[in-house]
C-alpha positions in Angstrom: 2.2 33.8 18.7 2.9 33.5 14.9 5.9 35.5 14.5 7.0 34.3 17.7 6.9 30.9 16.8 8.3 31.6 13.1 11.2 32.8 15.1 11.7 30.0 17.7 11.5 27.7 14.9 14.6 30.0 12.9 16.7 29.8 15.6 16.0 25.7 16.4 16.9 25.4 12.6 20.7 26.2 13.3 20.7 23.3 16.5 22.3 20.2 14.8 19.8 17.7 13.8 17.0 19.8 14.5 16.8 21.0 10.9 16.3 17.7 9.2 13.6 17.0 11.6 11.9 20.0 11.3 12.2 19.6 7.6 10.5 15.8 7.8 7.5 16.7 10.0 5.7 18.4 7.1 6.3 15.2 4.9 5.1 12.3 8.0 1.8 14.7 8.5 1.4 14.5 4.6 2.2 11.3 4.6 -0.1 9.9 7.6 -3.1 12.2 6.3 -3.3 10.7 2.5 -2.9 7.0 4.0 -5.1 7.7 6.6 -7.6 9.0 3.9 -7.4 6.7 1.3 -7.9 3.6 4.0 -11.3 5.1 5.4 -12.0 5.4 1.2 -12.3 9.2 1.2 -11.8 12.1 -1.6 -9.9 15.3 -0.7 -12.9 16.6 -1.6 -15.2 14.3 0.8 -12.2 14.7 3.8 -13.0 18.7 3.6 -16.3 18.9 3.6 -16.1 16.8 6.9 -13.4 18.7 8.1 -15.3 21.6 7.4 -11.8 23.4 5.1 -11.6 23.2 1.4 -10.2 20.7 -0.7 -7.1 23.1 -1.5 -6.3 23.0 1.8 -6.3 18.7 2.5 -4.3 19.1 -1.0 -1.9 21.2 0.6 -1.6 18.9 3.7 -0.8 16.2 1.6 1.8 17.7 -0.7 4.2 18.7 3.0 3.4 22.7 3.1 4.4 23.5 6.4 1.9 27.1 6.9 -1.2 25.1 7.0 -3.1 26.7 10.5 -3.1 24.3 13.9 -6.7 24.2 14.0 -7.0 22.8 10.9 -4.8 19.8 11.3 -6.8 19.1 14.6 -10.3 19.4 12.5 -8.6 17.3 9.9 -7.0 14.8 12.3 -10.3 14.3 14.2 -12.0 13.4 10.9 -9.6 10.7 10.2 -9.6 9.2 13.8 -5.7 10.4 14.5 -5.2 11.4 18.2 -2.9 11.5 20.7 
């Protein structure tokens, strides 16, 4: 599903509008997790260790990278009381 999805996503990019908003989902995830982590008074280090991931990885959540897995999102979003 990877390079499947690495390739839907390519060919949404050249739909008008979609680009921006593709490009601003990494930074409202970053964005929602730090906020959400500093209000419950956690580390990066404390969120992983609950999240069961490393503190790399809640770093690189927080700066926008975009090729952080699903599942760790969900393990991280759980943690932090974010659902749908």
């Amino acid at each position: 599903m990877g390079h499947d999805f690495q390739a839907l996503k390519a060919s949404a990019r050249e739909i008008p509008g979609v680009r921006e908003y593709l490009q601003s989902f990494p930074a409202i995830i970053a964005d929602l997790v730090m906020s959400r982590r500093i209000q419950m008074g956690l580390s990066q280090e404390q969120l992983a260790e609950l999240a069961e991931t490393t503190q790399a990885t809640i770093s690189r959540i927080e700066s926008g990278d975009e090729d952080v897995e699903l599942g760790v999102l969900t393990d991280v979003f759980k943690v932090l009381g974010i659902t749908s």
